[in-house]
C-alpha positions as CSV (number, residue, x, y, z in Angstrom):
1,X,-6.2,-32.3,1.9
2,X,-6.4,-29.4,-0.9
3,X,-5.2,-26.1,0.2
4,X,-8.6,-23.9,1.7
5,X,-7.6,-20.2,1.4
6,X,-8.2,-19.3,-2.0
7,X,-6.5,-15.3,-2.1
8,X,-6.5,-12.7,0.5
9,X,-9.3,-10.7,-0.1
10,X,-8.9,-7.7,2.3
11,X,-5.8,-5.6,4.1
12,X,-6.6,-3.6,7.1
13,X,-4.2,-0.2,7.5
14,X,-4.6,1.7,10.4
15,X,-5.1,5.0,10.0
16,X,-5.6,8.2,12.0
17,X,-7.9,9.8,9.1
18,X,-9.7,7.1,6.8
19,X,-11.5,9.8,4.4
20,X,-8.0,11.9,4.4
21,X,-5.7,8.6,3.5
22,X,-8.4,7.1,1.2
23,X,-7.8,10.6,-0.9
24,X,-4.1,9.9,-0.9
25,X,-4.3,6.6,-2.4
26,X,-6.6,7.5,-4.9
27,X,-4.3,10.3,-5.8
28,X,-0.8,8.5,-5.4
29,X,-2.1,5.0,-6.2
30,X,-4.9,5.7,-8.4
31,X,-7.4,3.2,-6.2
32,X,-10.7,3.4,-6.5
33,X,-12.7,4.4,-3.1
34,X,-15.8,2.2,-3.0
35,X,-18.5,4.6,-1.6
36,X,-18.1,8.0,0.0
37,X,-16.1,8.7,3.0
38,X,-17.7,11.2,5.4
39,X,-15.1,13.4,7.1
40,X,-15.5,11.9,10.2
41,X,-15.5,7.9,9.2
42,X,-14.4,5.8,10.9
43,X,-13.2,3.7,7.9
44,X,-12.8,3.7,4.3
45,X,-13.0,0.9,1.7
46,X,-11.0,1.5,-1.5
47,X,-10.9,-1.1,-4.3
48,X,-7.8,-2.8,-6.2
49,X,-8.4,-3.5,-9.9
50,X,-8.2,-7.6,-8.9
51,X,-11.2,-7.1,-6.6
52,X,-9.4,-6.9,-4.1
53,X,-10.1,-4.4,-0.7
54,X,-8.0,-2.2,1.1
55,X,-9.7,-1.2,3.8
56,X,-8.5,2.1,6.3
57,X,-9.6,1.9,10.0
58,X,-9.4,4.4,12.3
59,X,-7.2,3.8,14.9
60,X,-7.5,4.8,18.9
61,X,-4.1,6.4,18.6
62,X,-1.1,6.7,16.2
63,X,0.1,3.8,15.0
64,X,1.8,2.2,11.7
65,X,1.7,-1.3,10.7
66,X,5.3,-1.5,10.2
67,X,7.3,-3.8,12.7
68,X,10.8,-5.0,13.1
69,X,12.6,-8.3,11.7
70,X,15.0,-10.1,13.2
71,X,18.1,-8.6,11.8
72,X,16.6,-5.0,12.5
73,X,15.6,-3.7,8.9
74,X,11.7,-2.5,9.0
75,X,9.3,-4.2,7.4
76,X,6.2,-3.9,6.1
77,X,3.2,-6.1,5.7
78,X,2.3,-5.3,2.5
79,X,3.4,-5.6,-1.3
80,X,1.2,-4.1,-3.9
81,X,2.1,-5.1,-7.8
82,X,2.1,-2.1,-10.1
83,X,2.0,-2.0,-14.1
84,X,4.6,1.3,-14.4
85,X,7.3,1.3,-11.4
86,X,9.3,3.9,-12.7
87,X,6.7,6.5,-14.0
88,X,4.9,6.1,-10.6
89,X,7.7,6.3,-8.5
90,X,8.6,9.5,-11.1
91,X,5.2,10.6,-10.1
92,X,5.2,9.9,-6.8
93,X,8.5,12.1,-6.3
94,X,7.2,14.8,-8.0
95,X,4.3,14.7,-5.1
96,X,6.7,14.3,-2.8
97,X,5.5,11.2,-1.3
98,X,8.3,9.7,0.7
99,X,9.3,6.9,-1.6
100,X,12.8,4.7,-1.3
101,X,15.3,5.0,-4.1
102,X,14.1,2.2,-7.3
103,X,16.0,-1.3,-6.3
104,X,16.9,-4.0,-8.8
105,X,16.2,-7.6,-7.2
106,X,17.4,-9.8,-9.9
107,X,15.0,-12.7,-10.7
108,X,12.7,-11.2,-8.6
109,X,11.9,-7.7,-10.2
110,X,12.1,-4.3,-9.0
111,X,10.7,-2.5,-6.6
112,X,10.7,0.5,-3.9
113,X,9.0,1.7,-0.7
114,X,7.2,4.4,0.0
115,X,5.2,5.9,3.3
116,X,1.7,6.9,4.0
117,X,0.1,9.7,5.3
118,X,0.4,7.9,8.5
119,X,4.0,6.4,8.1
120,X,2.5,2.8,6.9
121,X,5.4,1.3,4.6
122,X,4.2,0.0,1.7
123,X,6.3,-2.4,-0.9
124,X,5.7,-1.0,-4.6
125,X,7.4,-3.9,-7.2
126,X,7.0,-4.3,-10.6
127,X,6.3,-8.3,-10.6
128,X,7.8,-10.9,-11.4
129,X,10.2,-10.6,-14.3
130,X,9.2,-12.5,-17.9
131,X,11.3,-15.1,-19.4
């Protein structure tokens, strides 16, 4: 049987202010919010340059969508590909977005975390190395 799923088309963050956090990643991340957020929505749909969604709900209380492995590091659910690593997480600092010192992973590129308005950690790598 051939594989079904195709891609993942959408990610759901909770969020305690959709039209606040869809600001910040416009800002910090440069995505593009697909219609206008009232204050008080209750989510927010931004866009990735793949087509891809991003979509911010509201949540009933405070909550992040990071969890706990196994050996006890936090992890997130979430990697997002980016074209300049180092002059975003420049730029990022300078904003003082809490972002996770730049890590080297070999074969596997770089990359480096960084936190939400609402503490959701978010894995920022630079893709997979050519050659």
């Amino acid at each position: 049987m051939k594989t079904v799923v195709k891609r993942i088309e959408t990610v759901y963050l909770p969020v305690q202010n959709p039209a606040a956090s869809a600001e910040w990643y416009q800002t910090n991340l440069n995505l593009t919010i697909s219609a206008p957020t009232a204050p008080d929505a209750v989510q927010a749909r931004l866009s990735l340059e793949s087509g891809q969604s991003l979509f911010l709900i509201k949540a009933k209380e405070p909550i992040h969508a990071n969890f706990t492995e196994i050996g006890g590091q936090e992890q997130c659910i979430l990697t997002m590909e980016v074209k300049s690593l180092y002059e975003l997480h420049k730029q990022l600092s300078e904003n003082g977005v809490n972002v996770t010192e730049i890590q080297n992973l070999q074969e596997c590129g770089s990359n480096f975390y960084l936190y939400d308005l609402d503490g959701n950690k978010l894995d920022i790598w630079s893709g997979w190395p050519e050659g």
